[in-house]
C-alpha positions as CSV (number, residue, x, y, z in Angstrom):
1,X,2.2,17.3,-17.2
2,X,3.8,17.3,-14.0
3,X,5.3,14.8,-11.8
4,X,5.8,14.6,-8.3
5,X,7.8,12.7,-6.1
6,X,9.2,13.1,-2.0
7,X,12.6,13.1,-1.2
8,X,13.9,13.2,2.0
9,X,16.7,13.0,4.3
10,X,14.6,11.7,7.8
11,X,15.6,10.0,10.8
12,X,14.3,7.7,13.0
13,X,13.6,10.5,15.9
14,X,12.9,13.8,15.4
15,X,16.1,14.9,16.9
16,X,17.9,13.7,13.5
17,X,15.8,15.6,11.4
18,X,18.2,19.0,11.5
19,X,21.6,16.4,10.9
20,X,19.2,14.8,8.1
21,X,18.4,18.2,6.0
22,X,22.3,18.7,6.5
23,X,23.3,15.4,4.6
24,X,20.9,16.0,1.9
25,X,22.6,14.9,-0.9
26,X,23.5,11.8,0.4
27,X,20.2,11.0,1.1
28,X,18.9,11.1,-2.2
29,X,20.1,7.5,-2.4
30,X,16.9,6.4,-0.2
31,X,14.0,8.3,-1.1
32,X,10.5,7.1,-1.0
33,X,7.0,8.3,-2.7
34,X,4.3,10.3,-0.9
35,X,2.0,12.6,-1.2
36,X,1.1,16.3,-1.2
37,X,-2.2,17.4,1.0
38,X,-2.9,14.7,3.5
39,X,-2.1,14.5,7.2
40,X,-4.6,15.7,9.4
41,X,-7.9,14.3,8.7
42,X,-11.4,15.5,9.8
43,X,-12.9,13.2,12.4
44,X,-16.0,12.3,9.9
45,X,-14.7,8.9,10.2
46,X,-16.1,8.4,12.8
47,X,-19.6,8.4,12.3
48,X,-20.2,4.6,11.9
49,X,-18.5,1.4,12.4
50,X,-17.2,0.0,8.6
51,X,-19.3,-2.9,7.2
52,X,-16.7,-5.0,5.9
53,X,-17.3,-6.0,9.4
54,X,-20.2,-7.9,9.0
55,X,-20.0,-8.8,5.3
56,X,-16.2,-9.9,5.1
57,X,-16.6,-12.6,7.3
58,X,-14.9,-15.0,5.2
59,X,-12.0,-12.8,4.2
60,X,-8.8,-13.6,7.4
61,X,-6.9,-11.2,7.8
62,X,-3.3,-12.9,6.8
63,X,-1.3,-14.5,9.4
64,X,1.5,-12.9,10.6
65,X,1.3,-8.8,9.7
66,X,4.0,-7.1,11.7
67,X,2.6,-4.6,13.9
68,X,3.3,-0.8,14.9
69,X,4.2,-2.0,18.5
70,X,7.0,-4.9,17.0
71,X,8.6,-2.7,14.3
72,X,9.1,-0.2,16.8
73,X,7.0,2.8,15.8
74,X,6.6,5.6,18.2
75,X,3.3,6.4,18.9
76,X,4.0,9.6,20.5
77,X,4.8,11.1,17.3
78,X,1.8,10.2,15.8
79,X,-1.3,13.3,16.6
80,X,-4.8,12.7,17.2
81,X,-7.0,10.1,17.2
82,X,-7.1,7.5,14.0
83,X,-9.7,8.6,11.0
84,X,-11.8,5.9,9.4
85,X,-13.1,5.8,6.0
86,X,-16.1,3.7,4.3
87,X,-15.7,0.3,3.3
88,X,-12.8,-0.8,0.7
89,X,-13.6,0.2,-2.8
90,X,-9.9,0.1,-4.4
91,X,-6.3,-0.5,-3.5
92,X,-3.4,1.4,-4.9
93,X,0.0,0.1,-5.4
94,X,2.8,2.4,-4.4
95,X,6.7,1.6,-4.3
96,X,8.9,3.8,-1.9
97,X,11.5,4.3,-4.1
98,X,14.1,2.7,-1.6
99,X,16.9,0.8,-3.2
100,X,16.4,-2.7,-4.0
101,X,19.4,-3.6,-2.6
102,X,18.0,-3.3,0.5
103,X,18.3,-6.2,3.5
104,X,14.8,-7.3,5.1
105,X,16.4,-7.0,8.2
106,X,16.7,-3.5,8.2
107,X,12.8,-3.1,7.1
108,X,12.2,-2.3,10.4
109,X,14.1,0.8,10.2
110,X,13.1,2.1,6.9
111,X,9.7,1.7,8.5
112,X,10.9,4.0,11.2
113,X,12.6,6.8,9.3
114,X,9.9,7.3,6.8
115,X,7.0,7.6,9.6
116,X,9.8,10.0,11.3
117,X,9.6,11.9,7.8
118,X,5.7,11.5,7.0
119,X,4.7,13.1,10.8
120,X,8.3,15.2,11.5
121,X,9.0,16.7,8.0
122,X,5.7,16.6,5.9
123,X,3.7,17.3,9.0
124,X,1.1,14.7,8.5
125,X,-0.6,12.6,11.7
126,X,1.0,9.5,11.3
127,X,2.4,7.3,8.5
128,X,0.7,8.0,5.2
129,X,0.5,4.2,3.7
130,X,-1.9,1.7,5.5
131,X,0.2,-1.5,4.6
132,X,3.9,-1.8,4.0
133,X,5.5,-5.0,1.9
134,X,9.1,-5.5,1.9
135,X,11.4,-7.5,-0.6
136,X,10.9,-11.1,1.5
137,X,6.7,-10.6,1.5
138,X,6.5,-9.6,5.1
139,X,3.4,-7.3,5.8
140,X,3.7,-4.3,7.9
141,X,1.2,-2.8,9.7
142,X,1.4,1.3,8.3
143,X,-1.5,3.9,9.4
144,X,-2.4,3.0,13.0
145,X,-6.2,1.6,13.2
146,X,-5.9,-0.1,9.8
147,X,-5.8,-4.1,11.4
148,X,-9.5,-4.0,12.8
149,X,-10.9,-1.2,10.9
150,X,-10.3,0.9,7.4
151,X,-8.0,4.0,8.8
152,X,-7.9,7.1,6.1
153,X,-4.7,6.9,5.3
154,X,-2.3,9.8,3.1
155,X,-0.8,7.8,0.6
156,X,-3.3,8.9,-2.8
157,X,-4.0,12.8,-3.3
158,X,-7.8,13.0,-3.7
159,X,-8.1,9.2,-3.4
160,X,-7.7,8.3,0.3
161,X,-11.3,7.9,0.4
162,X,-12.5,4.5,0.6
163,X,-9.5,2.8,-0.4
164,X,-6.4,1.4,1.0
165,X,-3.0,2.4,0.2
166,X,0.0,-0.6,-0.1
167,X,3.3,0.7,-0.1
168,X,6.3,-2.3,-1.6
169,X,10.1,-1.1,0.1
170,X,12.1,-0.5,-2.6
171,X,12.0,0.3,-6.1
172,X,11.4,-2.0,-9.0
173,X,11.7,-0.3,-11.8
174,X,13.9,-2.3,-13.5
175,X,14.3,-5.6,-11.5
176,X,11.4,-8.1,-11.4
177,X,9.6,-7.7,-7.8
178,X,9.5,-11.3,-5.8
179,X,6.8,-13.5,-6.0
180,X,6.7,-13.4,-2.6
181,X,5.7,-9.5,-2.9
182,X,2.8,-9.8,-5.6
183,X,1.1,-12.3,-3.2
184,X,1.7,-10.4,-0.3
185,X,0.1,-7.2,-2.1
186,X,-2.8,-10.0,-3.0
187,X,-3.8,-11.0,0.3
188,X,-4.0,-7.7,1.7
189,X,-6.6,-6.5,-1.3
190,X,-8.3,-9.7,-1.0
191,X,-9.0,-9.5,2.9
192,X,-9.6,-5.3,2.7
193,X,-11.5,-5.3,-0.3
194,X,-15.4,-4.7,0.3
195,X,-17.7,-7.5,0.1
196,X,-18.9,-7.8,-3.5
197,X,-15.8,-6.5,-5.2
198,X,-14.0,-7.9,-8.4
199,X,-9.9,-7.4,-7.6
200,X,-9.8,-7.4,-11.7
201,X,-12.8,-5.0,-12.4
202,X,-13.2,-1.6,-12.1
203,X,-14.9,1.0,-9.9
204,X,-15.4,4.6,-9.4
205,X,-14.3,6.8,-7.2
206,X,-14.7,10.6,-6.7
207,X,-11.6,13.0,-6.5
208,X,-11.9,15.0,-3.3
209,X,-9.3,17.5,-4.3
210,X,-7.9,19.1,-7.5
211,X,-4.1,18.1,-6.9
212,X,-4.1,14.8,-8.3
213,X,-4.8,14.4,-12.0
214,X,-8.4,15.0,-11.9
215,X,-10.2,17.7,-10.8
216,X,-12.2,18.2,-7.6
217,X,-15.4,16.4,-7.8
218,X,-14.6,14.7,-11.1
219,X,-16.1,10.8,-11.4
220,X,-13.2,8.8,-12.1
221,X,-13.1,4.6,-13.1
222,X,-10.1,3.0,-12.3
223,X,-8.5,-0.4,-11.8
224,X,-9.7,-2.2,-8.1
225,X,-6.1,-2.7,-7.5
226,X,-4.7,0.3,-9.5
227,X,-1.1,2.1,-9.4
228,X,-0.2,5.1,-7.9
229,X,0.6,6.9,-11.0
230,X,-3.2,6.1,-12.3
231,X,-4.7,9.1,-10.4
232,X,-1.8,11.0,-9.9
233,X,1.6,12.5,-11.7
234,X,3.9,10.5,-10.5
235,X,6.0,7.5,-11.9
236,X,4.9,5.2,-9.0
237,X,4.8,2.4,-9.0
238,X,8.2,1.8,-10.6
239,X,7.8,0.3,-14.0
240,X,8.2,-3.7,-13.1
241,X,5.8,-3.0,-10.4
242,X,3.5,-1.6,-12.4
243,X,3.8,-4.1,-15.0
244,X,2.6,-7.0,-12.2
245,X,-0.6,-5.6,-11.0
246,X,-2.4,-7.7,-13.4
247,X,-0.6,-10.8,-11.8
248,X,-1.9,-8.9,-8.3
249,X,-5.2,-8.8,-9.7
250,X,-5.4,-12.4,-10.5
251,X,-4.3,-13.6,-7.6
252,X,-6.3,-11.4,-5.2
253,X,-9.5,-12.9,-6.9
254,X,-8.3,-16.1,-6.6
255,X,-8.3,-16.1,-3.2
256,X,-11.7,-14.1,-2.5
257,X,-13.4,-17.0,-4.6
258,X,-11.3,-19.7,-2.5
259,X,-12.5,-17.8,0.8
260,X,-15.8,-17.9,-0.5
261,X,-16.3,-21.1,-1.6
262,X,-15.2,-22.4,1.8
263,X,-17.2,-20.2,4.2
264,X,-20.4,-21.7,2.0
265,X,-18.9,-25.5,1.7
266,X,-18.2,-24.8,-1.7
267,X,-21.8,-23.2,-2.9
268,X,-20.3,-20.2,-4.2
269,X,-19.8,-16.8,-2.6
270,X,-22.0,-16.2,0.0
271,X,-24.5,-13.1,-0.7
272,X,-24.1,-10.5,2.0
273,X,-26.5,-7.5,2.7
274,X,-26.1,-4.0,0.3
275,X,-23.9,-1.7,1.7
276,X,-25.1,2.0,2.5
277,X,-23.4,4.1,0.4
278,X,-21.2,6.6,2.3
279,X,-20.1,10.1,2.0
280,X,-16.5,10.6,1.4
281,X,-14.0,12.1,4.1
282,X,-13.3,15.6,2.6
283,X,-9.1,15.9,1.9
284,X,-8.2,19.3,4.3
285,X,-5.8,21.4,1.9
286,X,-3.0,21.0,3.7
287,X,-0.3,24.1,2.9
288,X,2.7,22.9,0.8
289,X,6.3,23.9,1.7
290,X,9.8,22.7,1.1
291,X,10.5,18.7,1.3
């Protein structure tokens, strides 16, 4: 079995990218997780307007996600217009292997080098995750599009298909990740998730490439909010992480069923119309070379 993982040196601008491969070594110190594969994305997603739009009425969007604009990303590195995908089936959990250490003050930055790194090094159109948590619970905004709409993000090989990837700053391996980042994680899966879905049930998905650890057309059932390392060879999420997604889970239904209950003045969940199923966004082979 193999395992994968990115590390980089990468600046905030491109023009630090040649001083970054210089200081390699020191750079291994602040890594994060990606994957191999994704960046440009056929323009399939545009075909039809999502319909979490109509059926996740009662699901807000949680107050206060940081933007692209306010954590300072710069647009003109990102290339082409946004991709969309199909309604939310599943959410994987990803860390970016950062220190723990870090300060939420400098989330900002982190923000910037690794979208410097995902577009300038790995040569993908923009940042790969669609959400970004760090240590204090704050929500980032990641892939561009993702606020309004479900942008095909890079962050799962074979998996980006209907499904939204959450990236946590930092680690957590060893150390206990906050409370404050479990119900960050939660609120995003609760308001992205498709109408209908169970956060703890499963669902199937269908690998759109033979790089992850499935092959190419291959059924697979996972978790709705699943880890990184379910569907690919990685040890992503770090282990603590990992070990909290059922906490996630919990919490994510929690607050679908509190949603519900008040959009219908406590009568239950409301029953929304049958989504048409979609066909997945095809993964473009994307040619592999050095980190």
């Amino acid at each position: 079995m193999r395992e994968t993982s990115d590390i980089t040196a990468a600046g905030p601008t491109r023009r630090r990218f040649a001083l970054a491969a210089a200081v390699l070594p020191l750079a291994l110190l602040v890594t994060w997780d990606g994957v191999h594969g994704a960046g440009q994305h056929e323009a399939g997603g545009d075909r039809a307007r999502d319909a979490e739009s109509v059926t996740q009425a009662a699901i807000a969007r949680p107050p206060g996600i940081v933007t692209r604009a306010e954590w300072g990303a710069d647009e003109t590195l990102r290339s082409g217009p946004t991709t969309y995908t199909g309604a939310v089936k599943a959410v994987f959990v990803h860390h970016t292997a950062h220190p723990d250490t870090y300060d939420c003050a400098e989330a900002p930055e982190l923000l910037r080098e690794m979208y410097a790194y995902h577009v300038g090094l790995r040569g993908w159109d923009d940042l790969g995750y669609n959400f970004l948590v760090d240590k204090c619970g704050t929500i980032y905004e990641g892939r561009s599009g993702g606020l309004e709409r479900n942008a095909y993000g890079a962050h799962t090989e074979g998996f980006n298909s209907d499904t939204v990837g959450i990236a946590v700053l930092g680690t957590y391996d060893q150390l206990e990740p906050p409370r404050e980042v479990l119900d960050a994680i939660a609120r995003i899966a609760a308001w992205k998730l498709r109408s209908g879905a169970d956060p703890r049930a499963r669902t199937q998905l269908v690998s759109t490439n033979g790089d992850s650890r499935f092959e190419e057309g291959a059924a697979v059932e996972v978790e709705v909010i699943s880890g990184h390392r379910d569907t690919s060879y990685t040890h992503c999420p770090g282990e603590a992480l990992y070990a909290a997604l059922p906490a996630i889970r919990t919490e994510a239904a929690r607050l679908r069923s509190e949603a519900a209950r008040a959009a219908t003045g406590g009568a239950g969940a409301p029953q929304a119309p049958a989504e048409p199923e979609e066909e997945a966004v095809r993964e473009p082979r994307m040619p592999v070379g050095p980190p």
